[in-house]
C-alpha positions as CSV (number, residue, x, y, z in Angstrom):
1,X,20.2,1.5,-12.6
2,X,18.7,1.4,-9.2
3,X,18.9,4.8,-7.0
4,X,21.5,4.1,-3.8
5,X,22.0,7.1,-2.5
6,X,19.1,9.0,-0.7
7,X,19.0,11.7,0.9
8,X,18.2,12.0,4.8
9,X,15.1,13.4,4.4
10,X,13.6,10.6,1.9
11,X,14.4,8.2,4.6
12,X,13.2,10.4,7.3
13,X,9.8,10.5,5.0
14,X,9.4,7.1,4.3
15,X,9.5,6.2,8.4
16,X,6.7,8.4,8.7
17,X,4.9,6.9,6.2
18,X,5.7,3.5,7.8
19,X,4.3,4.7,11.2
20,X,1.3,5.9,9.9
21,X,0.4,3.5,7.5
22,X,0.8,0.5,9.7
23,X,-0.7,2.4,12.4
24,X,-3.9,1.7,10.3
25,X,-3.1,-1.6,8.8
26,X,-1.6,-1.1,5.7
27,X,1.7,-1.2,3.7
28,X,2.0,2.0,2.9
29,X,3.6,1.7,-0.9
30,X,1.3,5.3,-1.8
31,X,3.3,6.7,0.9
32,X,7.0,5.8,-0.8
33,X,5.9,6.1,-4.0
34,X,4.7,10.0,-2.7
35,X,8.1,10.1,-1.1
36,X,9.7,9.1,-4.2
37,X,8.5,11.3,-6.9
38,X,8.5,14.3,-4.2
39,X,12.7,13.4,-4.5
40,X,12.6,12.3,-8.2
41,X,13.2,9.1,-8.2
42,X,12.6,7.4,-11.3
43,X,9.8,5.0,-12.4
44,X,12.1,1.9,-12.6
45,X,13.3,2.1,-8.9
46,X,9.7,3.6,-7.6
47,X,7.7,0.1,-8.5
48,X,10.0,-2.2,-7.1
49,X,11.0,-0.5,-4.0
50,X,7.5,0.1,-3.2
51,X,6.1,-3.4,-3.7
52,X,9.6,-4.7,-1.7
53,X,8.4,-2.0,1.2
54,X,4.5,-2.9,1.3
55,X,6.2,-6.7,1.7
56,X,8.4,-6.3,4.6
57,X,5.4,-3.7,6.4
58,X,2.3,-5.4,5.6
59,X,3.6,-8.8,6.5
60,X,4.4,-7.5,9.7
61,X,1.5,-5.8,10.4
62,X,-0.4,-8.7,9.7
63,X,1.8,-10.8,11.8
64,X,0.9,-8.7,14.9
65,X,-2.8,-9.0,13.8
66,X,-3.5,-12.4,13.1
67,X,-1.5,-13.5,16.5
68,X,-4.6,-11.2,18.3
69,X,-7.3,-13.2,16.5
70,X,-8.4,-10.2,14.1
71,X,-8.3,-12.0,11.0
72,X,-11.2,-13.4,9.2
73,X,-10.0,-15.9,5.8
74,X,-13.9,-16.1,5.0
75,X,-13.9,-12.6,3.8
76,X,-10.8,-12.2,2.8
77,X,-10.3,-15.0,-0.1
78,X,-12.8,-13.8,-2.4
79,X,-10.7,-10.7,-3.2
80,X,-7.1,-12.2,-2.6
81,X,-8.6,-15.2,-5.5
82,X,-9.0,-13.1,-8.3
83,X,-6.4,-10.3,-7.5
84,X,-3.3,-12.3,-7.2
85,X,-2.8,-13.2,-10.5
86,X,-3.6,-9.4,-11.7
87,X,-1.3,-8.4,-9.7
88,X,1.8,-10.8,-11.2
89,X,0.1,-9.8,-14.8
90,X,0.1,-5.8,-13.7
91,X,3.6,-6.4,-12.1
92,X,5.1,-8.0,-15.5
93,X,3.5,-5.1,-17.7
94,X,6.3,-2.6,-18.2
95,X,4.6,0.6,-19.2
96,X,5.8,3.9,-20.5
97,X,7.3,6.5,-18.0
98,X,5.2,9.2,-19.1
99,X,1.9,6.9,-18.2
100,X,3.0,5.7,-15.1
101,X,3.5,9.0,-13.3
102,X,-0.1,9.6,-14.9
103,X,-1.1,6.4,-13.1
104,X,0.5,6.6,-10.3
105,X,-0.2,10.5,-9.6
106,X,-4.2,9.5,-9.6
107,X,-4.3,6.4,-7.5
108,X,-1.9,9.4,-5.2
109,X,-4.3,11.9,-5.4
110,X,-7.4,9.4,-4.6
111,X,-5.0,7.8,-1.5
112,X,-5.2,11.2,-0.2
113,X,-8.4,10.5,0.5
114,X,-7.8,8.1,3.3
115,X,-6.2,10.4,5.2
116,X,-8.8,13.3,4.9
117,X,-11.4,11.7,5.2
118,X,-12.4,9.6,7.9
119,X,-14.1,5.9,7.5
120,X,-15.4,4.2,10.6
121,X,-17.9,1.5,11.4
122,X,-18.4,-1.3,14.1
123,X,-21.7,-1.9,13.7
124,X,-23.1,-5.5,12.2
125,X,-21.5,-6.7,8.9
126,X,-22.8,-8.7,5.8
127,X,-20.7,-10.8,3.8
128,X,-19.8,-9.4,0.4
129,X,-21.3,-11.7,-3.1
130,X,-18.8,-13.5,-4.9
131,X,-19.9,-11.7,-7.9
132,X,-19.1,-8.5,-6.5
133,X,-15.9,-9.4,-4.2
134,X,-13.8,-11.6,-7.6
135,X,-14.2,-8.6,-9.5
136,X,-13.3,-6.2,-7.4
137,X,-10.3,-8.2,-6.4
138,X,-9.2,-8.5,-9.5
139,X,-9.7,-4.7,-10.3
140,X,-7.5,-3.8,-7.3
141,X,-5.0,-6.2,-8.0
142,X,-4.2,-5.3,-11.5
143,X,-3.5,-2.0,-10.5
144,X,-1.8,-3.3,-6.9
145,X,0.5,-4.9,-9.7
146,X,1.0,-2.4,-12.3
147,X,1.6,0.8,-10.1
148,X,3.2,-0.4,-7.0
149,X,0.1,0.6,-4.9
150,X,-0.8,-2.6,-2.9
151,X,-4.6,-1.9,-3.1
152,X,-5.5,-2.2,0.4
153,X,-5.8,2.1,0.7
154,X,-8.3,1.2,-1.8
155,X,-9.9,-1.8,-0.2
156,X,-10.1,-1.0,3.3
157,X,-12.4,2.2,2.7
158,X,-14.7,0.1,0.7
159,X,-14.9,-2.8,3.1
160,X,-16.4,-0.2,5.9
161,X,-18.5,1.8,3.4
162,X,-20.2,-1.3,2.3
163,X,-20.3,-2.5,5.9
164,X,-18.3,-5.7,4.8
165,X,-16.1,-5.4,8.0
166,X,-15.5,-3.8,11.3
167,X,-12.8,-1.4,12.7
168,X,-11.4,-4.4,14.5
169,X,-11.1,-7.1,11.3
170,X,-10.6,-4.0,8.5
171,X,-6.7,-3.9,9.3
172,X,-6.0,-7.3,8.9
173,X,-7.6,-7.8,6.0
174,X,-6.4,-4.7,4.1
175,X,-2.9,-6.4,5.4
176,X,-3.1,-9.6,3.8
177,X,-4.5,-8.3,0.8
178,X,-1.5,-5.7,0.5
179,X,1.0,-8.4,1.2
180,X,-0.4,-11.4,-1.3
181,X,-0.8,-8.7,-3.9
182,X,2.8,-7.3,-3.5
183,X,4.3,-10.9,-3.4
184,X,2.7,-11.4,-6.5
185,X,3.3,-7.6,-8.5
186,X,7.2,-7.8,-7.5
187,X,7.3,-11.1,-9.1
188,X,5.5,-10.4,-11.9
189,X,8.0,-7.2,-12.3
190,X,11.0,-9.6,-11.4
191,X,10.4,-12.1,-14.6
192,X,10.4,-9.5,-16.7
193,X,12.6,-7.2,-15.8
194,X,16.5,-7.1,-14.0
195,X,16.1,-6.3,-10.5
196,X,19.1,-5.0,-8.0
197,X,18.1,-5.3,-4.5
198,X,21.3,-3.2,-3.5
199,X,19.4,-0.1,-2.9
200,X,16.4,-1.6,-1.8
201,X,17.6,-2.7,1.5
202,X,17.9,0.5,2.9
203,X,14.6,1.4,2.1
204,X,13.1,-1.8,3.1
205,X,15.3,-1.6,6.8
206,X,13.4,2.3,7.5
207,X,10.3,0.7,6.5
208,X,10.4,-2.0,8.6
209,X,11.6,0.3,11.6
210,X,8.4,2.6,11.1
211,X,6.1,-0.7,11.5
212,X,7.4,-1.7,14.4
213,X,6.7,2.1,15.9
214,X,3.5,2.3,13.9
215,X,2.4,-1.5,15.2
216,X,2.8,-0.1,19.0
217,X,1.1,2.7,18.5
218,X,-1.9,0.7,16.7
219,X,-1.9,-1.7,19.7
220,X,-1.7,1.2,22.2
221,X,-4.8,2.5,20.1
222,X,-2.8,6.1,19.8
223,X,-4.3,7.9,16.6
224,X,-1.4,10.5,14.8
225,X,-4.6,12.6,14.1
226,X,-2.3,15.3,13.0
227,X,0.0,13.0,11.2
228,X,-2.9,12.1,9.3
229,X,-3.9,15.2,7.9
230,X,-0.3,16.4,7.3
231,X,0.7,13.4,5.5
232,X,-2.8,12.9,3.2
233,X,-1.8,16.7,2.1
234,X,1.5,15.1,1.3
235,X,0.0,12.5,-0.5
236,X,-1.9,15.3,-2.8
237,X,1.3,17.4,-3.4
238,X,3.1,14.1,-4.5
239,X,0.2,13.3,-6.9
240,X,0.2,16.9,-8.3
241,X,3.9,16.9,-8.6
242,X,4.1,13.5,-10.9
243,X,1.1,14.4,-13.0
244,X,2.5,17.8,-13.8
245,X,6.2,16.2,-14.4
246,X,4.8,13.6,-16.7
């Protein structure tokens, strides 16, 4: 049975999540599913909602960033190739509750890490080898899939460490890689599973309402350096929390 009532503050939590997230160019599902087990929802609902949220955020994220020319599809199909069938095949597994907080409570904990620390570059880029980029892809994807976690907190980092992409082009393509991977985890999870969109439309509506604020503040180039910090020690108390409750 899919959770319907939430309490104020999970919805409060999940906006700021939105904000921040999108403020960067991403979906933000870490962010719910942190929310989620910090209110104790259950594994069922957690997946869903958060592949339904990293949808409705990413998509318009990338919206705002494609329209100012930030995209680049040369880098970004090598990844999206081999991840989006991962992520249906992660999406259809349905694992043990016990396993996914495991799961999930990791890629949570290493999340965190986005927030904490700091990954910038706009110097000159190199394209990434197929050989490297499918795999990868496919890695990320998988998990995108199985956990809810859209992949791009994973990506992005790497596509600056590597020096793959600038500050400018990172965003977009952590967006689209979120989105295509979601699309394709929620339907994996949807053939395979009975889905109620009932209390997901709620969720979906705050979400939404925290890119719009979180897209202003990207293209106003405002950083929530405090936000940042606050909510990456979030992100490690939520991944604490389900590993311990597993």
């Amino acid at each position: 049975m899919f959770e319907t009532d939430y309490s104020v503050w999970l919805l409060l939590l999940v906006l700021a999540m939105a904000i921040l997230y999108s403020s960067v160019g991403h979906g933000g599902a870490s962010g719910y599913l942190a929310a989620m087990a910090l209110f104790g929802l259950s594994p069922e609902t957690m997946k869903p909602a958060a592949l339904t949220m990293n949808i409705v955020v990413s998509g318009f994220v990338l919206y705002r960033l494609v329209s100012a020319g930030y995209f680049n599809w040369r880098l970004f199909y090598p990844f999206a190739l081999a991840s989006i069938p991962l992520a249906y095949l992660g999406g259809s597994i349905q694992i043990a509750d016990s396993i996914y907080k495991y799961i999930v409570g990791i890629a949570l904990l290493i999340a965190a890490l986005r927030f904490l620390v700091k990954f910038d570059y706009d110097g000159p880029v190199t394209t990434p080898n197929s050989t490297i980029a499918l795999p990868l892809g496919a890695a990320l994807g998988f998990i995108s899939g199985l956990t809810g976690v859209g992949g791009g907190i994973y990506l992005s980092p790497l596509l600056l460490l590597m020096r793959w992409t600038t500050m400018r082009t990172n965003a977009a393509i952590a967006a689209a890689f979120i989105l295509v991977n979601s699309i394709a985890g929620l339907t994996g999870h949807i053939m395979q599973s009975a889905l109620s969109l009932s209390g997901i439309y709620l969720l979906a509506g705050v979400a939404l309402t925290g890119a719009v604020i979180g897209s202003e503040l990207a293209a106003r180039r405002l950083s929530p350096v405090m936000l940042r910090k606050v909510l990456g020690i979030v992100l490690l108390i939520a991944g604490m929390k389900i590993i311990m409750t597993a």
